[in-house]
C-alpha positions as CSV (number, residue, x, y, z in Angstrom):
1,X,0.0,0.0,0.0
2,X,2.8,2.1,1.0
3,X,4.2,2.1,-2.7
4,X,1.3,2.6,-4.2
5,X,0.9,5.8,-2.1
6,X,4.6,7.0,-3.3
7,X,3.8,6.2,-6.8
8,X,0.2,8.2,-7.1
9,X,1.8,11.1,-5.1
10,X,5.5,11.0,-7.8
11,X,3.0,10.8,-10.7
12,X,0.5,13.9,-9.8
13,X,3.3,15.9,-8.7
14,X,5.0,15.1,-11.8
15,X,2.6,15.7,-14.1
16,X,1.7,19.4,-12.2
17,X,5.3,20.2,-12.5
18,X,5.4,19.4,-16.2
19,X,2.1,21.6,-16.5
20,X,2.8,24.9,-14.4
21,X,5.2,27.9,-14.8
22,X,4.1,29.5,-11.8
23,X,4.2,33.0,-13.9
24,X,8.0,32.1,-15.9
25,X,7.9,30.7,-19.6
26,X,8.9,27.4,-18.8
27,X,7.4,24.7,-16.5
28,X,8.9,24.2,-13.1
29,X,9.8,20.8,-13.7
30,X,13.1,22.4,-15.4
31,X,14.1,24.2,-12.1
32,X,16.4,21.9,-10.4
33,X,14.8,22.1,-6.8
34,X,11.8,20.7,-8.2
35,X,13.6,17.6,-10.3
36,X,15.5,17.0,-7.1
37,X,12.8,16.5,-4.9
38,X,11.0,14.8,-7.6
39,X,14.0,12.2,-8.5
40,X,14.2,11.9,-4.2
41,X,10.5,10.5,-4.9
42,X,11.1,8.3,-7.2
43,X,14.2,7.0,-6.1
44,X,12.6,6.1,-2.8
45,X,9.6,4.6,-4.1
46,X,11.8,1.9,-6.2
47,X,14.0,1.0,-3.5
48,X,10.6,0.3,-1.3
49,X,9.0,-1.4,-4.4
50,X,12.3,-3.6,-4.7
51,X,12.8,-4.5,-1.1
52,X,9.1,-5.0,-0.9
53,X,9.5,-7.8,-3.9
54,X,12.8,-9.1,-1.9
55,X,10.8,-9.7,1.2
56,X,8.0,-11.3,-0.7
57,X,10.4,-13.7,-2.8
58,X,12.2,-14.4,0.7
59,X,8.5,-15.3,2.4
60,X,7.7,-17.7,-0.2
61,X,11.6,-19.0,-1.0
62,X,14.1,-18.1,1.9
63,X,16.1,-19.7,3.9
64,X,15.6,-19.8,7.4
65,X,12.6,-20.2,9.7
66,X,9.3,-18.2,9.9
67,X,11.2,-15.9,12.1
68,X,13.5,-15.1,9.6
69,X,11.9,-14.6,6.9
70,X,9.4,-12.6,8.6
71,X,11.9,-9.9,9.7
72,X,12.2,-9.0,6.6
73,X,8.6,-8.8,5.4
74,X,8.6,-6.5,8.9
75,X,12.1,-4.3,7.9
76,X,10.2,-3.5,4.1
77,X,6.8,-2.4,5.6
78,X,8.7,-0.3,8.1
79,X,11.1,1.5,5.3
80,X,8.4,1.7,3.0
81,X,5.7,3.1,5.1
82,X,8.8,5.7,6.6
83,X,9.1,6.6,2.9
84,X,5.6,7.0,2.0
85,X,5.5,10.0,4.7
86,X,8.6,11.2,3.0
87,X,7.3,11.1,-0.8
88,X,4.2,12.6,0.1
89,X,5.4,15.5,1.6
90,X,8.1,16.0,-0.9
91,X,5.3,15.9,-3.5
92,X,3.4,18.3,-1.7
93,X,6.3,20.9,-1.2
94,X,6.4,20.8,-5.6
95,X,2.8,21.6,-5.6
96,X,3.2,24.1,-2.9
């Protein structure tokens, strides 16, 4: 869930910076604040998308007991749910 939070908040703050000029002649996607926080998005949605499939493959495949594997099913929904805060307010500071 946490992903799909980052992903809907990268993609309509990406398409609103892509849109708006906020009064200059050229959109503010092409000011490099706004491309940083946007590629801080994206970046940390991927990494929680990729250690969210990790855990997953490591539930169904890993070694170790139930324990084990669950501690990492536990360590992705903690990062990614820390992220999704993060994203979201990121995306909010480029819409302002």
């Amino acid at each position: 869930m946490s992903v799909g939070i980052m992903r809907a908040a990268f993609e309509a703050a990406l398409a609103y910076a892509k849109t708006e000029t906020r009064g200059g002649s050229v959109p503010i996607l092409e000011r490099q604040s706004v491309a940083d926080l946007l590629i801080d998005v994206k970046m940390r949605c991927e990494a929680s998308r990729y250690l969210t499939w990790k855990a997953l493959h490591g539930l169904e495949n890993g070694p170790g007991g139930f324990a084990a594997r669950l501690e990492m099913a536990l360590e992705a929904k903690v990062f990614a749910s820390d992220n999704a805060v993060k994203c979201v307010v990121d995306a909010m500071k480029v819409v302002g």
